[in-house]
C-alpha positions, -999 to +999 in steps of 0.1 A: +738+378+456+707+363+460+709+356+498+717+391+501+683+405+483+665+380+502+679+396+533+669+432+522+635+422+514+634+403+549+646+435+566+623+464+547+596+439+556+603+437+593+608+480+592+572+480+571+558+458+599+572+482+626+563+513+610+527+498+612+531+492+649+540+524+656+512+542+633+491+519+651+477+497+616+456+471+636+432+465+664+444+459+700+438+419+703+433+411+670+457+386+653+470+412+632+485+431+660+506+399+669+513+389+634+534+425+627+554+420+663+561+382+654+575+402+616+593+432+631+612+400+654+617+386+623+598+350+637+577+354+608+580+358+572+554+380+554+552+405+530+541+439+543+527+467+520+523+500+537+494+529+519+507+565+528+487+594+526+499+629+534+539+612+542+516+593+566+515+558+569+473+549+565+471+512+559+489+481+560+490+447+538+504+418+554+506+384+531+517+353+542+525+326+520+525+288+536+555+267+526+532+246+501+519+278+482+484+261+484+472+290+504+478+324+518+471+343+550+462+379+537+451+410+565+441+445+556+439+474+579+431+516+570+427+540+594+385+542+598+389+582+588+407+567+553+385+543+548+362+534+515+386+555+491+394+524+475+431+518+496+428+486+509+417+477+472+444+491+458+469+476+480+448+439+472+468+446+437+496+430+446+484+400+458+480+362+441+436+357+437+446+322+422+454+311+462+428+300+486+427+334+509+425+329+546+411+363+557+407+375+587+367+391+584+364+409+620+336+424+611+306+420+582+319+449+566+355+429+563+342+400+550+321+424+523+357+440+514+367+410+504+338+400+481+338+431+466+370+426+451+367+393+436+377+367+466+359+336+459+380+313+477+379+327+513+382+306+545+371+324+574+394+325+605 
């Protein structure tokens, strides 16, 4: 039983991360971009949170967890025309602010994002 709702969380992951793909949830040769195709493939385990607005798919959450649970690999991307109406905050929610976070910044405003909503412990890759 357990195996099995593993699985179904595995799979709805890997449909998230290509529904993101698709809508086009990252920047073109940024590591998000490979992290979601290494997900869909299922070479990767991750959780991934999608924000809709208007049935659409806006932003995406992808979390990744390392083995040790010492610290976690978090990425964040809304749609610039859906931006600073508090999504990528919202979808922050769910995640663990007890970890070390390893964000990806990309830009100053990233790295601000994060600050803002009380990430102390970042590591800037």
């Amino acid at each position: 039983m357990v195996a099995a709702i593993q699985q179904s969380i595995k799979n709805q992951n890997q449909i998230n991360a290509q529904i993101a793909i698709s809508n086009r949830l990252f920047h073109a040769g940024w590591q998000l971009n490979d992290l979601l195709h290494q997900i869909k493939k299922g070479e990767l385990a991750a959780i991934v949170n999608l924000h809709y607005e208007d049935n659409k798919p806006v932003a995406v959450f992808v979390e990744i967890v390392e083995e040790d649970y010492s610290y976690y690999k978090s990425m964040i991307f809304v749609k610039k025309a859906y931006r600073n109406r508090g999504i990528g905050s919202k979808l922050l929610q769910k995640s663990n602010p007890d970890l070390k976070a390893l964000v990806g910044t990309g830009t100053t405003d990233s790295l601000r994002f994060w600050e803002k909503n009380g990430f102390e412990n970042i590591v800037v890759i």
